[in-house]
C-alpha positions in Angstrom: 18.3 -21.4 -21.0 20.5 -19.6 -18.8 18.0 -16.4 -19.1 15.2 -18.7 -17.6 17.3 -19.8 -15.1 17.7 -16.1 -14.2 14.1 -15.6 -14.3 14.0 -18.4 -11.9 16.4 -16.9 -9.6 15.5 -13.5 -9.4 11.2 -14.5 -8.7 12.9 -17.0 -5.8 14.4 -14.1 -3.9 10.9 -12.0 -4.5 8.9 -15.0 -2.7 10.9 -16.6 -0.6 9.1 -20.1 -0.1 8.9 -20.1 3.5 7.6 -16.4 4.5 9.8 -14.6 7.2 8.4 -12.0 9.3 9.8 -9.4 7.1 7.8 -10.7 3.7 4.7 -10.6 6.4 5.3 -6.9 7.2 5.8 -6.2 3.6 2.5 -8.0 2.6 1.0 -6.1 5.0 1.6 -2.9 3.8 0.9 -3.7 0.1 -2.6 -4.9 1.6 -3.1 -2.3 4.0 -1.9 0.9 1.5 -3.1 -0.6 -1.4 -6.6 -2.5 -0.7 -7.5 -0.9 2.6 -6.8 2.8 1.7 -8.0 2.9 -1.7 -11.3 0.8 -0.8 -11.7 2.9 2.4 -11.3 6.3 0.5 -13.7 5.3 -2.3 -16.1 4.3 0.4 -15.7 8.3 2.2 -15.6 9.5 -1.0 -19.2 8.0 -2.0 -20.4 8.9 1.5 -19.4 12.4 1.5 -20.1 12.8 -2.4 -16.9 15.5 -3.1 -13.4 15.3 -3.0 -13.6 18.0 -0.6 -13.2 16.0 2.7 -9.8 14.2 1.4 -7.4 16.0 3.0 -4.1 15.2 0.9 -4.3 17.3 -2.5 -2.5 14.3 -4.9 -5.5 12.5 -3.8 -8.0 15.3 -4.4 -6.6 15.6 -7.5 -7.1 12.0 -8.7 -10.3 11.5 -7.2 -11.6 15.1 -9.2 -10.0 14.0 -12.6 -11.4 10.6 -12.2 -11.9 8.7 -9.4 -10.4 5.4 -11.5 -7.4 7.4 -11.3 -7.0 6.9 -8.0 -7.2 3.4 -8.3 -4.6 2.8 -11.0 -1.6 5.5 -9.3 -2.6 3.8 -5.7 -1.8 0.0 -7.6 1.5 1.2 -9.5 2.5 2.6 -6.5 1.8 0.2 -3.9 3.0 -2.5 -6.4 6.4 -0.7 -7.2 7.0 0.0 -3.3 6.4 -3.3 -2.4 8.6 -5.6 -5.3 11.5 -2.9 -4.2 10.8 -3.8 -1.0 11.2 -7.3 -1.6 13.9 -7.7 -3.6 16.2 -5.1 -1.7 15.3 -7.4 1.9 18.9 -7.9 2.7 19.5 -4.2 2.6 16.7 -3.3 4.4 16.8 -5.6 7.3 21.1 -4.9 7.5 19.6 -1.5 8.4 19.0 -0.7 12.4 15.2 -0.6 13.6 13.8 -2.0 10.0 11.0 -3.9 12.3 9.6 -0.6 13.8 10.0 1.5 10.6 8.0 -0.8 8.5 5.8 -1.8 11.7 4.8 1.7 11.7 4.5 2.3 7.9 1.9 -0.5 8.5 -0.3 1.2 11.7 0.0 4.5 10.2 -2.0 2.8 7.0 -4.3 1.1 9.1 -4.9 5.1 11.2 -5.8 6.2 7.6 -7.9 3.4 7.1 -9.5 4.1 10.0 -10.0 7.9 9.5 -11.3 7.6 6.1 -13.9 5.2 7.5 -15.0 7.5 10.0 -15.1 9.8 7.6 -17.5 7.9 5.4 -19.6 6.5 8.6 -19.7 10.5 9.7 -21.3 11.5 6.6 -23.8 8.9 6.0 -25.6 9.6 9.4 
């Protein structure tokens, strides 16, 4: 019983009931690195038809091996990255400037985003 109760405890601290600003940010960047960057870089992958044009070399790698690949590494990592960044909250926001270091690990996703979009749009015209 007391193992459930723990269970219990420990998902409660995860997902806070009412979101704060700092589960919002942390959403964020789950959706941003993990949906927006992995859709967006299939989509200039598919445009541009090689690897080639992706400019970091993990991600070169993945996408040659397999572009799945790329897909399953992107999900454990954004999943992983964001559940630490969820349950370690009260150490992150006892830290100085936590709102504009995970604002910007948000806008720097959404500049990839962006690139690998025009990227893709580039190479389809």
């Amino acid at each position: 019983m007391s193992t459930t109760r723990g269970r219990v405890a420990v998902w409660q601290r995860l997902v806070p009931e009412q979101p704060t600003e700092y589960v919002a940010l942390v959403y964020a960047l789950v959706m941003v690195w993990g949906l927006g960057d992995v859709l967006s870089t299939y989509f200039a992958y598919a445009a541009v038809g090689t690897p080639a044009a992706e400019s970091n070399p993990w991600i070169q790698a993945l996408l040659t091996i397999h572009p799945l690949a790329l897909l399953a590494v992107k999900a454990a990592v954004v999943l992983y990255a964001g559940v630490v960044l969820l349950a370690c909250q009260g150490t992150v926001r006892d830290v100085p400037g936590w709102r504009v270091w995970l604002s910007a690990v948000v806008v720097s996703g959404v500049l990839v985003v962006c690139n690998n979009l025009f990227v893709g749009l580039a190479a389809l015209s």
